[in-house]
DSSP file (Angstrom, degrees, kcal/mol; ACC not computed):
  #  RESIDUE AA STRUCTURE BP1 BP2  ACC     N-H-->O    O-->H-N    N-H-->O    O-->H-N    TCO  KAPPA ALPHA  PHI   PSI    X-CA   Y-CA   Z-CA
    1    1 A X     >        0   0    0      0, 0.0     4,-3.0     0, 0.0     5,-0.1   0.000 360.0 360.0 360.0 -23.4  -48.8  -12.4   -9.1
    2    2 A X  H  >  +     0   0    0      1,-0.2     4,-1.7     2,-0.2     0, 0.0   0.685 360.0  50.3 -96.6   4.5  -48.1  -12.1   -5.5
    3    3 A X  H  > S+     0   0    0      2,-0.2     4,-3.8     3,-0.2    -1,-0.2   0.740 109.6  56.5 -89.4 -26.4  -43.7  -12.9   -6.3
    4    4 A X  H  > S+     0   0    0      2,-0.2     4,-2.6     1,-0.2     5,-0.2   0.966 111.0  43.6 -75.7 -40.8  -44.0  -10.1   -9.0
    5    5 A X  H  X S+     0   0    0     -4,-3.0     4,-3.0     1,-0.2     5,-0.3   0.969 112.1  45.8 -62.8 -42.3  -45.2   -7.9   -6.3
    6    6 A X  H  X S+     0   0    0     -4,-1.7     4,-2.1     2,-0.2     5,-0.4   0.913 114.2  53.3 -73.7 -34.4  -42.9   -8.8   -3.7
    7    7 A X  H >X S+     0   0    0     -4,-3.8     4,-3.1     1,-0.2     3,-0.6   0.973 106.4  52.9 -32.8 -76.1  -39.9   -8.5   -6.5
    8    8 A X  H 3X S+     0   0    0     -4,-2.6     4,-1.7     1,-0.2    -2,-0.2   0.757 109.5  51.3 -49.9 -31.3  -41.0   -5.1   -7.4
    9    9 A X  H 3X S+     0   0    0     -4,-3.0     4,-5.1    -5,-0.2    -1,-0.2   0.958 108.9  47.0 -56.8 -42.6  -40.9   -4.2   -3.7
   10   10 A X  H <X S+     0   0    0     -4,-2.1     4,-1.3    -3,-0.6     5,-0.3   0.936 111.8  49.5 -73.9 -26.9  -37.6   -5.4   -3.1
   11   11 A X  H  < S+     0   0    0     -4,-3.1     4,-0.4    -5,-0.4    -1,-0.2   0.879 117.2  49.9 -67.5 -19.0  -36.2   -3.5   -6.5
   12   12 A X  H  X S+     0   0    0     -4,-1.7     4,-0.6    -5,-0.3    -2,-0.2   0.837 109.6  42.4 -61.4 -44.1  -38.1   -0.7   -4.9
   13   13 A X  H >< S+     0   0    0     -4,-5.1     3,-2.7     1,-0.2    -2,-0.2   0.964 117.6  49.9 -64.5 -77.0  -36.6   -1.1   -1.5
   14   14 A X  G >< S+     0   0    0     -4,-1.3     3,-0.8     1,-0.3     4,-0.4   0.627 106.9  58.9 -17.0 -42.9  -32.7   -1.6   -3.4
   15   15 A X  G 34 S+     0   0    0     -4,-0.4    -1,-0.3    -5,-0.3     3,-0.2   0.757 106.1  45.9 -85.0 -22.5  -33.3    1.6   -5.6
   16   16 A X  G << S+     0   0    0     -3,-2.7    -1,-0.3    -4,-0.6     3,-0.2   0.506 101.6  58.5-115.7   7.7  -33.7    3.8   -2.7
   17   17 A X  S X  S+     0   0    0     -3,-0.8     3,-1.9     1,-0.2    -1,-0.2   0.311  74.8  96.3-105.4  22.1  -31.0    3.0   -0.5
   18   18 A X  G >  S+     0   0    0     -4,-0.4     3,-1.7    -3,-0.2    -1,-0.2   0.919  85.0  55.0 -43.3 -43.9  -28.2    3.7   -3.1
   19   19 A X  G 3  S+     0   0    0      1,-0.3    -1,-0.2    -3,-0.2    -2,-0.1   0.215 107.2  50.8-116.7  41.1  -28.0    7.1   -1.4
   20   20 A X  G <  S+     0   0    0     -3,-1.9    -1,-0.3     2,-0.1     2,-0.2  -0.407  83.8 128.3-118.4  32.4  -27.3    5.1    2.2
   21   21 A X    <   -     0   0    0     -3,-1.7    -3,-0.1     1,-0.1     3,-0.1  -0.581  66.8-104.5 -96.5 135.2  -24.6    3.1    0.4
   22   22 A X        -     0   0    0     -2,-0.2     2,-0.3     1,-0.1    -2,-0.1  -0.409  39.9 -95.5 -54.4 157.0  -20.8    3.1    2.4
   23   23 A X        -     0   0    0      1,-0.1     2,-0.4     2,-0.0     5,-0.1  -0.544  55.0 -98.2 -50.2 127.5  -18.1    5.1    1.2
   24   24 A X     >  -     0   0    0     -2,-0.3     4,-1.3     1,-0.1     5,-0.3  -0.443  28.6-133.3 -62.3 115.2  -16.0    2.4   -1.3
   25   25 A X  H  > S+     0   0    0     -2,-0.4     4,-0.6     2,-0.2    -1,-0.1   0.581 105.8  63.5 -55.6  -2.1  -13.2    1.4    1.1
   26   26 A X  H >> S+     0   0    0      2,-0.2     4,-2.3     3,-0.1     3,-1.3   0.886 112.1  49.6-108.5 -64.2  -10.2    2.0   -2.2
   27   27 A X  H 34 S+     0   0    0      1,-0.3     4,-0.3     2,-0.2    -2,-0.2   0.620 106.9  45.5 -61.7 -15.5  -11.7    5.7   -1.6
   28   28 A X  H 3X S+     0   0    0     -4,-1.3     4,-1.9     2,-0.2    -1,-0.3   0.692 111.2  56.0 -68.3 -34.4  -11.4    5.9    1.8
   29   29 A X  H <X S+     0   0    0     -3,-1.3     4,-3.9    -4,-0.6     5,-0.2   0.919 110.3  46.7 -35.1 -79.7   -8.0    4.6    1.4
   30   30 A X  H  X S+     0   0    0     -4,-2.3     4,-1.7     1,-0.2    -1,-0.2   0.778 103.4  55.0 -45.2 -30.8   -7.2    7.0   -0.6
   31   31 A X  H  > S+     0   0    0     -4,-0.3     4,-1.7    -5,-0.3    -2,-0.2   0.911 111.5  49.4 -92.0 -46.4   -8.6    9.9    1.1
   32   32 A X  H >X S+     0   0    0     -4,-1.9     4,-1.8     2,-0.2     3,-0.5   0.973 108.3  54.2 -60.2 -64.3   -6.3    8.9    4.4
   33   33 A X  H >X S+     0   0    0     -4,-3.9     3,-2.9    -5,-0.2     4,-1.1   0.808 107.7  52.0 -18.4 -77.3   -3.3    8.6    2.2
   34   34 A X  H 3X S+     0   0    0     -4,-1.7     4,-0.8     1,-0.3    -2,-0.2   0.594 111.1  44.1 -40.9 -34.5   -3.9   11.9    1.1
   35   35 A X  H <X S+     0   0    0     -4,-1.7     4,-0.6    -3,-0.5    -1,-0.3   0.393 107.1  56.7-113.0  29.9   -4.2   13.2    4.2
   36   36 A X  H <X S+     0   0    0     -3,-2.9     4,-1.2    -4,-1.8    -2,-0.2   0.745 109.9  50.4 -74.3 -45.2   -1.2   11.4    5.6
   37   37 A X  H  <>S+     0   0    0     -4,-1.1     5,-2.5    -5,-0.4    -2,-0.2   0.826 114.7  42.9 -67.1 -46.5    0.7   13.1    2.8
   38   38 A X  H ><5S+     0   0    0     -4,-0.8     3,-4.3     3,-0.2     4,-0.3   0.998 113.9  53.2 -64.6 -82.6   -0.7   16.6    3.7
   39   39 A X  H 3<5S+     0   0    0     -4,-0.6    -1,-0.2     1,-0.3    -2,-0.2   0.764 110.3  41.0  -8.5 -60.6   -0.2   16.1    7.1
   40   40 A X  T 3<5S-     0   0    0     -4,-1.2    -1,-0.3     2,-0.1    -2,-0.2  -0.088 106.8-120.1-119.6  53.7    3.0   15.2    7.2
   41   41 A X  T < 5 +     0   0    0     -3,-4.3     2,-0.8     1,-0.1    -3,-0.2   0.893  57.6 169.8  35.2  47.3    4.1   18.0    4.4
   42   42 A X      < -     0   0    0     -5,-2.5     2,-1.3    -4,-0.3    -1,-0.1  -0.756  39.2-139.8-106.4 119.1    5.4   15.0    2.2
   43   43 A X        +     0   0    0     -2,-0.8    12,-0.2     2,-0.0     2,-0.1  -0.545  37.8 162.7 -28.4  46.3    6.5   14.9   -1.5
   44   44 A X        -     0   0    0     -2,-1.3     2,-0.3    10,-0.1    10,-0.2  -0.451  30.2-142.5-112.2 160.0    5.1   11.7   -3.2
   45   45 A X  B     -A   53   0A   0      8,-3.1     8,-1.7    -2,-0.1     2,-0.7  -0.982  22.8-134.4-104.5 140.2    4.6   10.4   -6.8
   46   46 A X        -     0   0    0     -2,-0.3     6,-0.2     6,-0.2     5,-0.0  -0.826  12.2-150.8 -72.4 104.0    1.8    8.5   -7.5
   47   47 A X    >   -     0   0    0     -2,-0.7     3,-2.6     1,-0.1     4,-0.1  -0.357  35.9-105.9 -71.1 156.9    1.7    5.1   -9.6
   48   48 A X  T 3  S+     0   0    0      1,-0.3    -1,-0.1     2,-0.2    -2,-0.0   0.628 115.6  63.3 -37.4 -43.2   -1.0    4.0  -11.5
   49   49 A X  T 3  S-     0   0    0     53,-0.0    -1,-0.3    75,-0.0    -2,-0.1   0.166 121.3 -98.5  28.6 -66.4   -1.7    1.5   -8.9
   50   50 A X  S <  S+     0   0    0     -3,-2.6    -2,-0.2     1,-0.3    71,-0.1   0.230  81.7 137.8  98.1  10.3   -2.4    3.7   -6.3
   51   51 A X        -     0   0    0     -4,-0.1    -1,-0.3    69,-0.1     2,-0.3   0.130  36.1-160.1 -31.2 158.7    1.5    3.2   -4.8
   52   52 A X        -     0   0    0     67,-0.4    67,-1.7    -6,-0.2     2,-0.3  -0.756  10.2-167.0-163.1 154.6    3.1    6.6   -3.6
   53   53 A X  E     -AB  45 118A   0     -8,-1.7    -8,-3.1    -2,-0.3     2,-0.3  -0.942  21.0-157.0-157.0 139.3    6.6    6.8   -3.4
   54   54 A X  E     - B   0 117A   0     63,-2.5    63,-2.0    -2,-0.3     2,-0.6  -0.995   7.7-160.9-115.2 103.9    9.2    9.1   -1.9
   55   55 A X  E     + B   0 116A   0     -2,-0.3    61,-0.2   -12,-0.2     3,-0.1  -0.963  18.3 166.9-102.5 124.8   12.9    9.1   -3.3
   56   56 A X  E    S+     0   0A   0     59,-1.2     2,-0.4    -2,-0.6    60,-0.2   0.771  74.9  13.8 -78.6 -66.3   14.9   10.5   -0.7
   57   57 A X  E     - B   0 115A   0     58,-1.9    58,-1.2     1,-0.1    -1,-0.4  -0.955  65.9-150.2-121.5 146.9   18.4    9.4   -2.4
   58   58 A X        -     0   0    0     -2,-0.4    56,-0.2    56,-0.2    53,-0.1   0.885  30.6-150.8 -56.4 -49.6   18.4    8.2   -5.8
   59   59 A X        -     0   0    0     54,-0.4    54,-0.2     1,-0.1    -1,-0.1  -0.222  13.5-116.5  80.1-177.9   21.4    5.8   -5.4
   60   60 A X  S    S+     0   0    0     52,-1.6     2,-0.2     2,-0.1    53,-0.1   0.280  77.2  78.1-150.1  10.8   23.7    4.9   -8.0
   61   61 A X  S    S-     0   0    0     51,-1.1     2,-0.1     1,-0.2    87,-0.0  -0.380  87.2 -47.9-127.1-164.7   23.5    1.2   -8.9
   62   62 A X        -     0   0    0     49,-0.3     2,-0.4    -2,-0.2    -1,-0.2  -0.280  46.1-122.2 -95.9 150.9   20.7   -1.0  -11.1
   63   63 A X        -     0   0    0     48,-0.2     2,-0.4    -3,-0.1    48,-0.1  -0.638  36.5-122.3 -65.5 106.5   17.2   -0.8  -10.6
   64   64 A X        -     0   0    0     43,-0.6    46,-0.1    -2,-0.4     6,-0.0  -0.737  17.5-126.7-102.7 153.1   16.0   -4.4   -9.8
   65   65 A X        -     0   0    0     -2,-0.4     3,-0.1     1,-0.1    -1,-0.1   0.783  37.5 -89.8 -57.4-139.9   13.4   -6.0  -11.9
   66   66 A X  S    S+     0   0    0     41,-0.0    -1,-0.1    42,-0.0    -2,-0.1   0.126 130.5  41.7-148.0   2.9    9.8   -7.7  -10.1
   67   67 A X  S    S+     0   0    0     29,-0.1     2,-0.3     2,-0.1    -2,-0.1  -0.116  90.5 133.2-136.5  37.8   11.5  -11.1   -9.6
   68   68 A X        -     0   0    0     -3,-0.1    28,-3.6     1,-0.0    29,-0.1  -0.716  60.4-127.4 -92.0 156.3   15.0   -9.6   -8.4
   69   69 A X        +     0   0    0     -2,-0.3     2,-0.4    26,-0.3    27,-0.2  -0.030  45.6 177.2-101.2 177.4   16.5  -11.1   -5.6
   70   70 A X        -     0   0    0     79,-0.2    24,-1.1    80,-0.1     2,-0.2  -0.864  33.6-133.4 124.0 138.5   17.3   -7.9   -3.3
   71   71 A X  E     +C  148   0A   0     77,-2.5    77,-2.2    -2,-0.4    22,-0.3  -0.805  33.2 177.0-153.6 100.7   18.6   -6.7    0.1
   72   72 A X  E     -     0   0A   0     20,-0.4     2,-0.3    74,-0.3    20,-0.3  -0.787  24.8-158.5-169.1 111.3   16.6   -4.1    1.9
   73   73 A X  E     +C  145   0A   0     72,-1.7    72,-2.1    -2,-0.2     2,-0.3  -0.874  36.2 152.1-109.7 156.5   16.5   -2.1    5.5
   74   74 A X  E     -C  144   0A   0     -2,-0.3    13,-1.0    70,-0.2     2,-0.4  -0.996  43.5-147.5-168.6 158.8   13.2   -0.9    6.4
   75   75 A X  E     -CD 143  86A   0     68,-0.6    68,-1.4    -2,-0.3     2,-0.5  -0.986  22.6-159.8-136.4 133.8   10.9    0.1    9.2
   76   76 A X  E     +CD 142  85A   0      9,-2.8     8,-2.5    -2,-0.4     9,-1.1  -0.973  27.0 146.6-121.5 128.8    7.2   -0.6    8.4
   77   77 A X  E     -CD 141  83A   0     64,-2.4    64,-3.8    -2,-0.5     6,-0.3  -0.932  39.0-106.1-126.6 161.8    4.6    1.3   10.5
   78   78 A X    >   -     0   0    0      4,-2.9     3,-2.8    -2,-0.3     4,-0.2  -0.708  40.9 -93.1 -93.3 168.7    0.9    2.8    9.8
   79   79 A X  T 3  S+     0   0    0      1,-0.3    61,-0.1    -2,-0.2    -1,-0.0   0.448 119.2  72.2 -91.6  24.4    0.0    5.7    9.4
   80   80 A X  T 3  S-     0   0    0      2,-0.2    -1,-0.3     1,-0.0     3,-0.1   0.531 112.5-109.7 -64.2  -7.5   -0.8    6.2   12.9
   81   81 A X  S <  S+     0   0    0     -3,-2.8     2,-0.3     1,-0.3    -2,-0.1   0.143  76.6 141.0 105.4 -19.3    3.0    6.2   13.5
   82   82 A X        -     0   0    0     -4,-0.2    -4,-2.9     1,-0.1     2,-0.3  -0.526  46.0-145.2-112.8 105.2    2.5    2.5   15.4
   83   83 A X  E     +D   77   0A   0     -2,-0.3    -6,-0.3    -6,-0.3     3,-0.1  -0.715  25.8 174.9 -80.4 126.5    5.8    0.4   14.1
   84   84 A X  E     -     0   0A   0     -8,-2.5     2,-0.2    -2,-0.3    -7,-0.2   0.412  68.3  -0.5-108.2  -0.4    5.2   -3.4   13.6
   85   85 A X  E     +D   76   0A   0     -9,-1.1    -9,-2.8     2,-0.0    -1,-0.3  -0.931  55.6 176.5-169.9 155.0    8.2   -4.3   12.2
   86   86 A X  E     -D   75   0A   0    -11,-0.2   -11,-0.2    -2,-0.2   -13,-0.0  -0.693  29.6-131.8-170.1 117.9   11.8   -2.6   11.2
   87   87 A X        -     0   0    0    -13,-1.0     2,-0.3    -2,-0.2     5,-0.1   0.418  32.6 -94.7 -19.0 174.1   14.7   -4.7    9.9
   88   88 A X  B >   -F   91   0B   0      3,-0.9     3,-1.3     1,-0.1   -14,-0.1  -0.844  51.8 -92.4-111.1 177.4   18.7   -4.2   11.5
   89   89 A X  T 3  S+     0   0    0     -2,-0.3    -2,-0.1     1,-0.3    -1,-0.1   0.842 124.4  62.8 -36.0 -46.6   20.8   -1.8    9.5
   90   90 A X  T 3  S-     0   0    0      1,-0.2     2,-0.4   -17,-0.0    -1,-0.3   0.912 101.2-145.3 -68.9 -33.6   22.5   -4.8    7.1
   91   91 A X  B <   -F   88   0B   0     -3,-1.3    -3,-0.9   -17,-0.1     2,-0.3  -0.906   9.2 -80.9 118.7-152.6   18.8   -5.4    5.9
   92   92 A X        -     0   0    0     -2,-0.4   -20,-0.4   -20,-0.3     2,-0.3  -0.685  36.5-143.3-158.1 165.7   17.0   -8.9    4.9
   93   93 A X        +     0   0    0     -2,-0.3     2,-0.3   -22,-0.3   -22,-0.2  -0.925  34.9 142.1-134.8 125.3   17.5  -10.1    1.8
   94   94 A X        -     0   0    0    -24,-1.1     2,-0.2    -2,-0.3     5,-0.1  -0.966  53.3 -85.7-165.7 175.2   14.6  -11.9   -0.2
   95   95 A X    >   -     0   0    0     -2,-0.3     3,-0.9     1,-0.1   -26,-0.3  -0.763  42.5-125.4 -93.3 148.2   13.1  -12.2   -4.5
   96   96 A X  T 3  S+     0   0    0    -28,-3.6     3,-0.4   -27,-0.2    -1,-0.1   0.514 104.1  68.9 -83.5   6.2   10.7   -9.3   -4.9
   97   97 A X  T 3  S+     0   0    0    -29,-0.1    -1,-0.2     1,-0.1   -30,-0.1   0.614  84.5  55.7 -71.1  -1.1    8.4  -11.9   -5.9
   98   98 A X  S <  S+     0   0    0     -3,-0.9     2,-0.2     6,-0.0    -2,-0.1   0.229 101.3  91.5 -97.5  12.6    7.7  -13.8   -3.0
   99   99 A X  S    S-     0   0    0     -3,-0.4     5,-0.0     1,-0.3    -3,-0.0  -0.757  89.3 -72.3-122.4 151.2    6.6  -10.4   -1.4
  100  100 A X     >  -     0   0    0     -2,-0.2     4,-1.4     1,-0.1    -1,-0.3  -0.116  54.2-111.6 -30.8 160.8    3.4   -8.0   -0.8
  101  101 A X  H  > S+     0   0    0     23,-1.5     4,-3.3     2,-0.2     5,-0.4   0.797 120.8  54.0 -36.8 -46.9    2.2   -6.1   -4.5
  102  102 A X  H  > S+     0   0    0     22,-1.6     4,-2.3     2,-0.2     5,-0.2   0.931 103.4  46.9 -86.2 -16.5    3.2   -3.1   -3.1
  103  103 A X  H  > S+     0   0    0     21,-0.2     4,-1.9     3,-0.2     5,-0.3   0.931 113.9  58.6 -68.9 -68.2    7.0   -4.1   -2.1
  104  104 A X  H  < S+     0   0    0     -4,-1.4     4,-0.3     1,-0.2    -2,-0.2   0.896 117.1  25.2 -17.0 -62.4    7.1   -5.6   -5.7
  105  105 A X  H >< S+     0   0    0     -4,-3.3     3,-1.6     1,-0.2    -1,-0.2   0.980 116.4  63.7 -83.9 -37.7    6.3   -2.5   -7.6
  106  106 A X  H >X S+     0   0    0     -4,-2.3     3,-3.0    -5,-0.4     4,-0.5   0.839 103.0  47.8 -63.4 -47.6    7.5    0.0   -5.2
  107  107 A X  G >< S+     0   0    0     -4,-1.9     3,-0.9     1,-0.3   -43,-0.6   0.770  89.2  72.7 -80.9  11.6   10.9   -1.0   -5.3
  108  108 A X  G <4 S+     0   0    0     -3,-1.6    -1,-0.3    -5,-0.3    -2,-0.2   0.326  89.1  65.5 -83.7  18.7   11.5   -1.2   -8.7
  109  109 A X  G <4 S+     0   0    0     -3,-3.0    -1,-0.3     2,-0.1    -2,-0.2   0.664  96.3  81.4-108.4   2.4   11.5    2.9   -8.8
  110  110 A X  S << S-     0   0    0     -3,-0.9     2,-0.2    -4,-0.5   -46,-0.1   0.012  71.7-137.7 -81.9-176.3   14.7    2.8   -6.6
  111  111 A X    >   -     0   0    0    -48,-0.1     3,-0.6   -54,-0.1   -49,-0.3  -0.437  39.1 -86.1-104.8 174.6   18.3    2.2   -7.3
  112  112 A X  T 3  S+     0   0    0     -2,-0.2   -52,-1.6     1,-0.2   -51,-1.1  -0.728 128.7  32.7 -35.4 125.5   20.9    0.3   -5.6
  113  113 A X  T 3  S+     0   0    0     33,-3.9   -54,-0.4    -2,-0.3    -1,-0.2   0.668  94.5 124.9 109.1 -22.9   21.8    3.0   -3.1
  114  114 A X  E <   - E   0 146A   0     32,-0.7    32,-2.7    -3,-0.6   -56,-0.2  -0.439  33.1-177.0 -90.4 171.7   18.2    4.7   -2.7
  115  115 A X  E     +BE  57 145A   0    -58,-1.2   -58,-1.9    30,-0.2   -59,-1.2  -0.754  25.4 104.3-155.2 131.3   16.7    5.1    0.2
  116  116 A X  E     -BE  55 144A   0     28,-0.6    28,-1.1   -61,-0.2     2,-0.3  -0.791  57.0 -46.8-161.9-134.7   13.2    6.5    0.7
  117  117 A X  E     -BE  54 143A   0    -63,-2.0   -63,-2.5    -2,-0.3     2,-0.4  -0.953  22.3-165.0-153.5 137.7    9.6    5.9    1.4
  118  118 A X  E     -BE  53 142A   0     24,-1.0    24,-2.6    -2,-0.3     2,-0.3  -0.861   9.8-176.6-118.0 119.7    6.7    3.3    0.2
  119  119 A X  E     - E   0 141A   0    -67,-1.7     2,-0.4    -2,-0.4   -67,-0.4  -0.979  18.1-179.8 -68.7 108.5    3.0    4.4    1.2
  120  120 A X  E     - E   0 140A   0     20,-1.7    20,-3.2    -2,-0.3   -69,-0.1  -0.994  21.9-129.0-143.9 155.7    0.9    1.5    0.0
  121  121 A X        -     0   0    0     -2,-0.4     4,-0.4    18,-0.3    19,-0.1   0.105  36.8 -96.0 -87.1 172.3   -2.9    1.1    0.2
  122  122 A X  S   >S+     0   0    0     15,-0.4     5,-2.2     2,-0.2    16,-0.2   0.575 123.6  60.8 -68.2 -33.5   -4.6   -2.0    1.5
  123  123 A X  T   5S+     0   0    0      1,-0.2    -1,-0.2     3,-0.1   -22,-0.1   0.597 108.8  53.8 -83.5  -5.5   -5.1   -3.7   -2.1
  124  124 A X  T   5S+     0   0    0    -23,-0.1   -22,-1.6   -74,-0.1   -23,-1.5   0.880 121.3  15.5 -44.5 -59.3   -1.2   -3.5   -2.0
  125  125 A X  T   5S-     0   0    0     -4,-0.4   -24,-0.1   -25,-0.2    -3,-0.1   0.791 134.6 -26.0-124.8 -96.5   -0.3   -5.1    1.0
  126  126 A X  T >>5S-     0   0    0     12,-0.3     4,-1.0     1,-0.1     3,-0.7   0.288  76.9-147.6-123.7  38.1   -2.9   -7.3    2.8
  127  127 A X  G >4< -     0   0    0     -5,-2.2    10,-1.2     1,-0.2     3,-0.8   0.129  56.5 -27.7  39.5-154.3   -6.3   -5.8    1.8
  128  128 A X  G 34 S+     0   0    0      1,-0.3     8,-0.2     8,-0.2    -1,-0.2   0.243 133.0  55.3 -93.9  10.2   -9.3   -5.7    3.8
  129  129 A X  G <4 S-     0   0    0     -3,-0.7     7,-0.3     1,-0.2    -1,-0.3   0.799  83.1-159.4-101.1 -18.7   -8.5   -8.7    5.9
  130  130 A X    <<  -     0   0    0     -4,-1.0     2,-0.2    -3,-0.8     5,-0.2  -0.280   9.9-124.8  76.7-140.2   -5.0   -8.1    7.4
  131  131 A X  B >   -G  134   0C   0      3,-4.8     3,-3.4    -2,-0.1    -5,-0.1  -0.885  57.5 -30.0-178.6 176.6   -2.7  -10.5    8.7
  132  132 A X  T 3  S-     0   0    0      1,-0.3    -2,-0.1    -2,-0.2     3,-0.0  -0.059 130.7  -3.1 -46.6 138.2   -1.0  -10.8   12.3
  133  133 A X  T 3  S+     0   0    0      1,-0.1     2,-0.7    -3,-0.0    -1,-0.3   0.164 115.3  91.6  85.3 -24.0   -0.5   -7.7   13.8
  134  134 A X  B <  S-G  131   0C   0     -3,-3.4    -3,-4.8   -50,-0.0    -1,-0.1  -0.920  73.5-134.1-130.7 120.4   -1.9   -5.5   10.8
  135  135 A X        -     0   0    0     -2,-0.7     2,-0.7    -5,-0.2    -5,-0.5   0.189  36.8 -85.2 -65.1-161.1   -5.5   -4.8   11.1
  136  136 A X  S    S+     0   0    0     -7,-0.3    -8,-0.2    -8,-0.2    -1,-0.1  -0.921 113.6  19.8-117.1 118.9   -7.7   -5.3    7.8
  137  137 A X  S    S+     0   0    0    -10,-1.2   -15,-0.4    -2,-0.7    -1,-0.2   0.067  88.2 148.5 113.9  -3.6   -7.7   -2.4    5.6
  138  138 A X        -     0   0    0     -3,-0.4   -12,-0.3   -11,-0.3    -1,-0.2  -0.384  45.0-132.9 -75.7 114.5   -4.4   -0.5    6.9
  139  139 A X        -     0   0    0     -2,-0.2     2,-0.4   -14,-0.1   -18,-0.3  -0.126  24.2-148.0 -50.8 163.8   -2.2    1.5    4.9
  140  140 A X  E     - E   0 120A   0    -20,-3.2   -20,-1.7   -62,-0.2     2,-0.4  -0.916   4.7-153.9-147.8 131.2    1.4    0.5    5.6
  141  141 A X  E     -CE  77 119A   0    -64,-3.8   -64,-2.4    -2,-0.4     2,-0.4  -0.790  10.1-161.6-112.6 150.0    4.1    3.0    5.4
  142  142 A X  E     -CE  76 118A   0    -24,-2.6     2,-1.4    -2,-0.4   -24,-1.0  -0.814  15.7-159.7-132.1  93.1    7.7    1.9    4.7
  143  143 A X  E     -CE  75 117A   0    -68,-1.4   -68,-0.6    -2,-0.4     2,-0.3  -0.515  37.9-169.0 -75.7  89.1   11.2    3.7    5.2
  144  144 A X  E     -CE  74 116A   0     -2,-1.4   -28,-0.6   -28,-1.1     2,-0.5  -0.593  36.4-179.1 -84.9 140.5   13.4    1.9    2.9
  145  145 A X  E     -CE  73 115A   0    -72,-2.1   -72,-1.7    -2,-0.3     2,-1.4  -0.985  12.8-162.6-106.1 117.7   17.2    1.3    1.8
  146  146 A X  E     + E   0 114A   0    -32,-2.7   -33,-3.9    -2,-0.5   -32,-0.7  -0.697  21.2 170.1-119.3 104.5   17.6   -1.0   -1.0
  147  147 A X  E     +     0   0A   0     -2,-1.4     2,-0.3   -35,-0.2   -75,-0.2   0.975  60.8  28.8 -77.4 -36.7   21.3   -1.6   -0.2
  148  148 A X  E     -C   71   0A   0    -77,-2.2   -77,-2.5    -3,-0.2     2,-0.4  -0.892  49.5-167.5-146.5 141.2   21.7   -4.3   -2.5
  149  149 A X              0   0    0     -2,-0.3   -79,-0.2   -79,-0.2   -87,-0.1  -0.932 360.0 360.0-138.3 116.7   20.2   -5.7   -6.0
  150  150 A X              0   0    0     -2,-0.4   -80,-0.1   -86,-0.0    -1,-0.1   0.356 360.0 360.0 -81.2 360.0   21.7   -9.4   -6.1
């Protein structure tokens, strides 16, 4: 008798801090995006995903696939403005598999030729743990070129 009472406390206790529960960190995500976008008077489409994407220039060459090989200038910062990383002008080259989720999908809406801008959430890029130099949870915003789709 005395585990069925102490159960029923604790389903008691559990039942009434639902409405001390955290905000869910993919809404909070969201809700900074959103006012990143606001902020900084920006034009984006959203993928399904949760991706947002800016095409700046269209470009005029092929569209590369999610295992295309690919040659890319870019500056990645957050969206405090605090840059961690920015190619040189000729770019990097690498397969857009071997890369974050959100480089994967994000470049496939580009051309050869495009150049714009990759906002991608934390379940994109390195979720709620980071990796060096990018804390855990951080959106990471990305001024792209995709000069080349090899």
């Amino acid at each position: 008798m005395k585990h069925y009472v102490s159960l029923l406390c604790l389903f008691l206790l559990t039942s009434c801090m639902k409405d001390f529960e955290v905000p869910d960190a993919l809404d909070q995500t969201e809700t900074d995006i959103v006012k990143y976008i606001a902020d900084n008077n920006l034009n984006t489409q959203r993928s399904n995903s949760g991706l947002y994407y800016i095409i700046e220039e269209e470009g005029t060459g092929d569209s590369p696939a999610t295992d295309s090989n690919v040659t890319v200038a870019y500056k990645r910062y957050l969206l405090d403005g605090t840059v961690f990383d920015q190619s040189s002008s000729s770019g990097i080259s690498f397969n857009l598999s071997q890369v974050i989720p959100g480089w994967t999908e994000g470049l496939t809406y580009f051309k050869e030729g495009g150049k714009g801008k990759l906002i991608i959430p934390s379940h994109l890029a390195y979720g709620p743990n980071g990796t060096s130099g990018i804390p855990g949870g951080a959106v990471l915003v990305f001024d792209i070129s995709l000069l080349k789709v090899l």
